[in-house]
FIVO-187478 format. One record per residue (C-alpha): chain; x, z negated, y negated. Coordinates in Angstrom, 1 decimal. Each point is the difference from the previous one (the first is absolute). Example, Ala and Ser with C-alpha at 12.3 -4.5 7.8 and 13.67 -1.06 7.14 Angstrom:
! residues 2
+-------+--------+--------+--------+
| chain |      X |      Z |      Y |
+-------+--------+--------+--------+
|     A |   12.3 |   -7.8 |    4.5 |
|     A |    1.4 |    0.7 |   -3.4 |
+-------+--------+--------+--------+
This chain:
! residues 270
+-------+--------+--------+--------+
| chain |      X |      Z |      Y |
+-------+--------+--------+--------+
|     A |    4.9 |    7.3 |   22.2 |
|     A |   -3.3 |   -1.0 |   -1.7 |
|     A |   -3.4 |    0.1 |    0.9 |
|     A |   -0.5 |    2.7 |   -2.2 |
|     A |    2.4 |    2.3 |    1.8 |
|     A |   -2.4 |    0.8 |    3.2 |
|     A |   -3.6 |    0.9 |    0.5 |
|     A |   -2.7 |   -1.5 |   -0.8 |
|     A |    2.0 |   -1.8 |   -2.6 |
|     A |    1.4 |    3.0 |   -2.2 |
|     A |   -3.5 |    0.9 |   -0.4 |
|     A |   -1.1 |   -3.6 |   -1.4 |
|     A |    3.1 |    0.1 |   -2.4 |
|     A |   -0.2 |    3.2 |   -1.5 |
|     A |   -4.0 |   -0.6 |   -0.1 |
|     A |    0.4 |   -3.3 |   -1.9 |
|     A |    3.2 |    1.1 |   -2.0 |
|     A |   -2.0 |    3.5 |   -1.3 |
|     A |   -2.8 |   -2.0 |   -0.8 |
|     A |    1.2 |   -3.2 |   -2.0 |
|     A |    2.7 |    2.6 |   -1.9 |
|     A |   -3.1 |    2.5 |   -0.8 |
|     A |   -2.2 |   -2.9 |   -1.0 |
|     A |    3.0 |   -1.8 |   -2.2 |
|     A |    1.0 |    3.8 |   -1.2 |
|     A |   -3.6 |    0.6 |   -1.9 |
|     A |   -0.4 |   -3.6 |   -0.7 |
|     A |    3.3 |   -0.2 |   -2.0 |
|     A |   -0.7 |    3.8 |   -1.8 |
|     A |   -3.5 |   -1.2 |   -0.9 |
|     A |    1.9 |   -2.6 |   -2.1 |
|     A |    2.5 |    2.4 |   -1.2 |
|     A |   -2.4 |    2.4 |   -1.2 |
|     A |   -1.5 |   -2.8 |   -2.6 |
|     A |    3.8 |    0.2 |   -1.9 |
|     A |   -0.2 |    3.9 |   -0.4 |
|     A |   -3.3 |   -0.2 |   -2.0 |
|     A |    2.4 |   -2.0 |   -2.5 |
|     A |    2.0 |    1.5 |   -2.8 |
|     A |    3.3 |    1.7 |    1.2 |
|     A |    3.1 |   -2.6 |   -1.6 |
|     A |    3.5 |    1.0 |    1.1 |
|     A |    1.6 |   -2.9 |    1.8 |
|     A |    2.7 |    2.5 |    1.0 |
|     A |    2.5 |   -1.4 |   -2.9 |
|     A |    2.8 |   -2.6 |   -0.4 |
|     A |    0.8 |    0.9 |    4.1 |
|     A |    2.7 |   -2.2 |    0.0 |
|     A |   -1.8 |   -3.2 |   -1.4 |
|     A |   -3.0 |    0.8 |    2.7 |
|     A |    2.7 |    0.9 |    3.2 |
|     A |    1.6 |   -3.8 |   -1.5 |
|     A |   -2.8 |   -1.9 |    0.0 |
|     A |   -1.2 |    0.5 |    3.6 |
|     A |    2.8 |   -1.8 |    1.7 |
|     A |   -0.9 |   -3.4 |   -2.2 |
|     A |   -3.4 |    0.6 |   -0.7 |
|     A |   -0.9 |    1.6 |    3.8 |
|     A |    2.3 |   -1.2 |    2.5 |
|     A |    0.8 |   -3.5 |   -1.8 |
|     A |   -3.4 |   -0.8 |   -0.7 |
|     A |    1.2 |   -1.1 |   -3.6 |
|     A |   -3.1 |   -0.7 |   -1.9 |
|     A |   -1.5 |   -2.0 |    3.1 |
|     A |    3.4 |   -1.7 |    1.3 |
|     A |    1.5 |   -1.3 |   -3.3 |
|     A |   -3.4 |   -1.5 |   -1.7 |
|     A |    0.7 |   -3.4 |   -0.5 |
|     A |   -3.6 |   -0.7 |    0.3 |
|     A |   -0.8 |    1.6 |    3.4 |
|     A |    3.3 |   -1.0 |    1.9 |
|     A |   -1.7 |   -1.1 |    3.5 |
|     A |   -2.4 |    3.5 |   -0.1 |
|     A |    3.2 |    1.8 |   -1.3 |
|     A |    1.9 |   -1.0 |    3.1 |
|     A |   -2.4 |    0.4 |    2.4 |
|     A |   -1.3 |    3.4 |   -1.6 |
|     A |    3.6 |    1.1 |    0.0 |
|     A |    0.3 |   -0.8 |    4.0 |
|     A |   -2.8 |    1.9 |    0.4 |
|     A |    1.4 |    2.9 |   -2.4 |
|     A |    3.3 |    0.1 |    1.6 |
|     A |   -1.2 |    0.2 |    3.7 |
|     A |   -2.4 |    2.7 |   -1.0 |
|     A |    2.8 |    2.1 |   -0.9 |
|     A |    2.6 |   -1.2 |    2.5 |
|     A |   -2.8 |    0.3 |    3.0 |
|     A |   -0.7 |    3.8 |   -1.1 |
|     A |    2.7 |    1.2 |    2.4 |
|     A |   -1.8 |   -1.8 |    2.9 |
|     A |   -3.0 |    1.2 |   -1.1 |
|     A |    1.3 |    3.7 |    0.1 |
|     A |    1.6 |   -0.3 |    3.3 |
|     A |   -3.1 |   -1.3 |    1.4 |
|     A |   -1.9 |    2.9 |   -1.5 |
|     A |    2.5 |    2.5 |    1.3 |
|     A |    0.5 |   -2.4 |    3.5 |
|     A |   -4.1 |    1.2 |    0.2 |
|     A |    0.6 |    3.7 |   -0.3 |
|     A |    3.0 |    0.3 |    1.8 |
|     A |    2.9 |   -2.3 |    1.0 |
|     A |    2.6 |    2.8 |    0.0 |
|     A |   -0.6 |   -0.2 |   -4.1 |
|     A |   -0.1 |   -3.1 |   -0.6 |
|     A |    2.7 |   -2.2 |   -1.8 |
|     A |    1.0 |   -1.6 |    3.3 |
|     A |    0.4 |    2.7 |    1.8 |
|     A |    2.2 |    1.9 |   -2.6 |
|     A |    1.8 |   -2.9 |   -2.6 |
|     A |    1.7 |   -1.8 |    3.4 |
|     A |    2.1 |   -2.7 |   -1.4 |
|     A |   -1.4 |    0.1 |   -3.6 |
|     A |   -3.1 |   -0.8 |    0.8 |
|     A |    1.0 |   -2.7 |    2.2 |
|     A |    1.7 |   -1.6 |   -2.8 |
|     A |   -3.2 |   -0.2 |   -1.9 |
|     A |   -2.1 |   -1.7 |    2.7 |
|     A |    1.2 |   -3.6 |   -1.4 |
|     A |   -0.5 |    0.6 |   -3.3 |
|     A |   -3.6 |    1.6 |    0.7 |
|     A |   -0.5 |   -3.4 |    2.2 |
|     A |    1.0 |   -2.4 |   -3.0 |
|     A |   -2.7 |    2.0 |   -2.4 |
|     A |   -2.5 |   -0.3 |    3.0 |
|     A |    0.5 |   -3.7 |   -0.5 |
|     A |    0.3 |   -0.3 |   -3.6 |
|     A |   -3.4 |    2.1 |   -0.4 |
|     A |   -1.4 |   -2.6 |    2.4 |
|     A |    1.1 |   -2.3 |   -2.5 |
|     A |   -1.2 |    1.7 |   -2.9 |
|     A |   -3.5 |    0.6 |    1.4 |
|     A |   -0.3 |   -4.1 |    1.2 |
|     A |    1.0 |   -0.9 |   -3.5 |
|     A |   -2.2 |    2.3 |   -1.7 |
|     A |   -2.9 |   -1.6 |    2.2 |
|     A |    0.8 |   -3.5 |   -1.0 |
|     A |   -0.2 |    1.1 |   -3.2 |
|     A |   -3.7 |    1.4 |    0.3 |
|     A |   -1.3 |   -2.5 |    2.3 |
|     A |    1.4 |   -3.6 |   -1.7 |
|     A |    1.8 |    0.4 |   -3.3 |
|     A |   -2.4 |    3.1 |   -1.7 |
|     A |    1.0 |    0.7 |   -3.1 |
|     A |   -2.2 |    1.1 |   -2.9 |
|     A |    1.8 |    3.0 |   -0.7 |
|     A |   -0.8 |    0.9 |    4.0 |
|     A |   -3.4 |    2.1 |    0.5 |
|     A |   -1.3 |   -2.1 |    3.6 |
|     A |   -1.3 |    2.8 |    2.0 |
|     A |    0.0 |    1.7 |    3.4 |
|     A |    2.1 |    2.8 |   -1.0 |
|     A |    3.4 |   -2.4 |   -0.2 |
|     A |   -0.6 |   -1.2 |    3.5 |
|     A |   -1.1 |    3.1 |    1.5 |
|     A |    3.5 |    1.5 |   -1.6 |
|     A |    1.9 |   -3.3 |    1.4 |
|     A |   -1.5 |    0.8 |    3.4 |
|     A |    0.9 |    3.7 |    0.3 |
|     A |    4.1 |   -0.8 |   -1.3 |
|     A |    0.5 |   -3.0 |    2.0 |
|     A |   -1.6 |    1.8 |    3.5 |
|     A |    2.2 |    3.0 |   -0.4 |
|     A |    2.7 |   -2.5 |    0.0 |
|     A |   -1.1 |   -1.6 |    3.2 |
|     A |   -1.0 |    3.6 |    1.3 |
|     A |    3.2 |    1.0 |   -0.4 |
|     A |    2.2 |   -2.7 |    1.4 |
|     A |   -2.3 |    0.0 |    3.1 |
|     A |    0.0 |    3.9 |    0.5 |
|     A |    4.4 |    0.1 |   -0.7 |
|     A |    0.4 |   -2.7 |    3.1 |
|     A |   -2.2 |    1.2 |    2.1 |
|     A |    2.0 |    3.1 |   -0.6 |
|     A |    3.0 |   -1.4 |    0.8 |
|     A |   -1.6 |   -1.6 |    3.2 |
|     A |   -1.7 |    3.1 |    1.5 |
|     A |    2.9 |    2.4 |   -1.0 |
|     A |    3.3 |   -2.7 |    0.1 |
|     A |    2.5 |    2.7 |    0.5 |
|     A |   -0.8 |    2.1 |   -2.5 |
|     A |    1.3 |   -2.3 |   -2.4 |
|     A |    3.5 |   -0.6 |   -0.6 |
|     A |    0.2 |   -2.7 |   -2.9 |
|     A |   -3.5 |   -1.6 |    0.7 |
|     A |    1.8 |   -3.8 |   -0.6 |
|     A |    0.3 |    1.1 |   -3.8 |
|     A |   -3.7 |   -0.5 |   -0.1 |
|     A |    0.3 |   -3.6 |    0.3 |
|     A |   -3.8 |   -0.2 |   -0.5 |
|     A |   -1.4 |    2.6 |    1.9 |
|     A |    2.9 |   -0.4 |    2.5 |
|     A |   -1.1 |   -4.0 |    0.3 |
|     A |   -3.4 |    0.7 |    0.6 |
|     A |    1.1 |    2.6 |    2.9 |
|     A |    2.0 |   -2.5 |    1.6 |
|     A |   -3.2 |   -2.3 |   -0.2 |
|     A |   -2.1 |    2.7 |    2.3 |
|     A |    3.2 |    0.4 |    1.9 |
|     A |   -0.1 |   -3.9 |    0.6 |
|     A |   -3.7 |   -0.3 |    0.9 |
|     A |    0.3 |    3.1 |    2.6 |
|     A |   -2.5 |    1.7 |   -1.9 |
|     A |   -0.9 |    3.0 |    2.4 |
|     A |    0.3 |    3.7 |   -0.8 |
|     A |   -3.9 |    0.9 |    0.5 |
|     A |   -0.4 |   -2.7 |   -2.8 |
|     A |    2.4 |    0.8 |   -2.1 |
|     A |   -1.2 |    3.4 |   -0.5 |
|     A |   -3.5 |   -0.6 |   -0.8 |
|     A |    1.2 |   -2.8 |   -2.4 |
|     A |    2.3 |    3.4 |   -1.2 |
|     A |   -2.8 |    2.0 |   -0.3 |
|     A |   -1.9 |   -2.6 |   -1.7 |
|     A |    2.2 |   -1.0 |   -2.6 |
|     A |    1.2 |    3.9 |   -0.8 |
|     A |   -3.5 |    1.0 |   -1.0 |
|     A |   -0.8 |   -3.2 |   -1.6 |
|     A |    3.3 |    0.4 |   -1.7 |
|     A |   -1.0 |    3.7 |   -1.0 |
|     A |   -3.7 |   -0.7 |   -1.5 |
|     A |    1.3 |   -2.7 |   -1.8 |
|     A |    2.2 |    1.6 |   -1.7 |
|     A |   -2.3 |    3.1 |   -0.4 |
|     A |   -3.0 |   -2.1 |   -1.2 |
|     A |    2.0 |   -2.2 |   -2.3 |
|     A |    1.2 |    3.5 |   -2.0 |
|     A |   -4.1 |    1.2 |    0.3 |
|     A |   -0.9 |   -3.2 |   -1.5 |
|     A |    2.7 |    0.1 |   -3.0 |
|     A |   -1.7 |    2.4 |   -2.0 |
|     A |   -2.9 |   -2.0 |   -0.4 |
|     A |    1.4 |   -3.5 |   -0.1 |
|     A |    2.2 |   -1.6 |   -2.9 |
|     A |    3.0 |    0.0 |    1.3 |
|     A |    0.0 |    3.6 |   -0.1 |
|     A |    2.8 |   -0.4 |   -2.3 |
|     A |    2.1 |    0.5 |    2.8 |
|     A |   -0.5 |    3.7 |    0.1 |
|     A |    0.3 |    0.1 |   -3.4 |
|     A |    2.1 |   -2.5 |   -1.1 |
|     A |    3.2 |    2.8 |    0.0 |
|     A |   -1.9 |    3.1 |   -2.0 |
|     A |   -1.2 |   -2.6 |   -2.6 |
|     A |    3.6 |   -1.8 |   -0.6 |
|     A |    1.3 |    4.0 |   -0.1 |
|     A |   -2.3 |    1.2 |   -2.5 |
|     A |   -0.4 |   -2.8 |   -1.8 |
|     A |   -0.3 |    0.1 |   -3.9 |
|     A |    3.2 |   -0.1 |   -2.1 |
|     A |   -1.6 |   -1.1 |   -3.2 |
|     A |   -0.7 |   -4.0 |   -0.5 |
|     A |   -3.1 |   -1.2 |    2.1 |
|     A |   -3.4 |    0.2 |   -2.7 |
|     A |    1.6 |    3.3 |   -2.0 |
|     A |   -3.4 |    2.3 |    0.0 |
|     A |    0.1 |    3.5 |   -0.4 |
|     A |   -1.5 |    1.9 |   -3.0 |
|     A |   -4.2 |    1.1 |    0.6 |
|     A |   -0.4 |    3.0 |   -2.1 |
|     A |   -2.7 |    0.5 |   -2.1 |
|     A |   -1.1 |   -3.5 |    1.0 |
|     A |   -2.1 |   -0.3 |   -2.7 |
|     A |   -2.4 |    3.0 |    1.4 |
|     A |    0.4 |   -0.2 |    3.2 |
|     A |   -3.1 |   -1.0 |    2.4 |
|     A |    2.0 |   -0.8 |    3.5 |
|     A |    3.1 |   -1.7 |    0.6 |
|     A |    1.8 |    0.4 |    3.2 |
|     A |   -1.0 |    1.1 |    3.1 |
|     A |   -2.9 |   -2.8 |    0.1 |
+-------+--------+--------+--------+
């Protein structure tokens, strides 16, 4: 079903997916070990408040989306939010696509996920979206609050060429493997663009390397945009969830008690 399925490509997919998940795995722990040299605080009280505020805070993109004074970034950071959550089951299925097919949600959700594919399509599109306005934004309005640097556009690139990745790799999908998919019409995007290589008599020998080329393009993208998180600033996507969790209930600026801070010689970890 995917280029991963068959030798030699199973052994570049499982090479590459090792790899990039190792790489990502020490990165991100190296990080998490600098918290544990911290003073233990529990963050395990008031569960209720913490379980509440993750649907507006989280999944509503609250303090971002309802700033009077960031509207156009808090709409096109909440495109960009939303698809990143919507676009995980594609994102799975592709992973699981690469392993096996027989596992993936395709083969096993039917119907249900059929019914997604146009709603995955839309947040394709309104990621697009999001990722165009977010580059106006850096390249011709700049505002002062914005830090101008390579790390923005380098971020831009790796969400906006998943999208692309992605779209490609579903029609050509469709257009290598037509009968395998019942309700391909309800992805109005990927299905259009299928109908275009339909149109244009694309061949089959070209339609699979362009397969093959857009499925491992698809895959380090993916896998080098998570590698390169950890150590860019918009690694508050990984974290974004624990920190809205385990956030403080007492008001922001309320410091806790040093004892013996009149003796002592160090404060804090340093």
């Amino acid at each position: 079903m995917t280029p991963a399925n068959e030798f030699p490509g199973n052994v570049f997919f499982f090479v590459f997916l090792v790899g990039f998940l190792a790489f990502f795995a020490w990165s991100a722990a190296t990080r998490a070990s600098w918290f544990f040299k911290s003073k233990p605080v529990n963050r395990l009280d008031h569960l209720f408040w913490r379980m509440a505020g993750m649907g507006p805070l989280l999944v509503g993109n609250q303090r971002v989306a309802t700033n009077p004074r960031y509207k156009y970034s808090g709409i096109l950071h909440t495109l960009i939010w939303w698809g990143f959550i919507v676009l995980q089951i594609r994102t799975l299925n592709f992973l699981l696509n690469g392993i096996d097919h027989s596992i993936s949600f395709e083969a096993n959700l039917g119907i249900i996920y059929d019914l997604l594919r146009p709603l995955m399509d839309t947040f394709n599109l309104l990621v697009l979206l999001g990722c165009a306005m977010a580059a106006v934004q850096r390249a011709f309005v700049r505002p002062h609050r914005m830090t101008l640097n390579m790390d923005g556009w380098i971020i831009l690139f790796f969400i906006a060429w998943l999208m692309v990745t992605d779209v490609f790799l579903n029609s050509l999908e469709f257009y290598l493997h037509p009968n395998e998919f019942d309700h391909k019409q309800w992805a109005y995007l990927t299905y259009s663009l299928y109908k275009f290589w339909d149109v244009i008599g694309l061949s089959s020998g070209m339609a699979k390397a362009m397969n093959v080329f857009f499925f491992y393009n698809h895959l380090i993208d993916f896998l080098a945009f998570l590698c390169y998180l950890p150590y860019s600033k918009h690694s508050h996507v990984l974290t974004v969830a624990p920190q809205i969790m385990f956030r403080r209930f007492q008001p922001t600026g309320t410091l806790s008690p040093i004892p013996d801070i009149e003796t002592a010689e160090s404060f804090g970890v340093g």
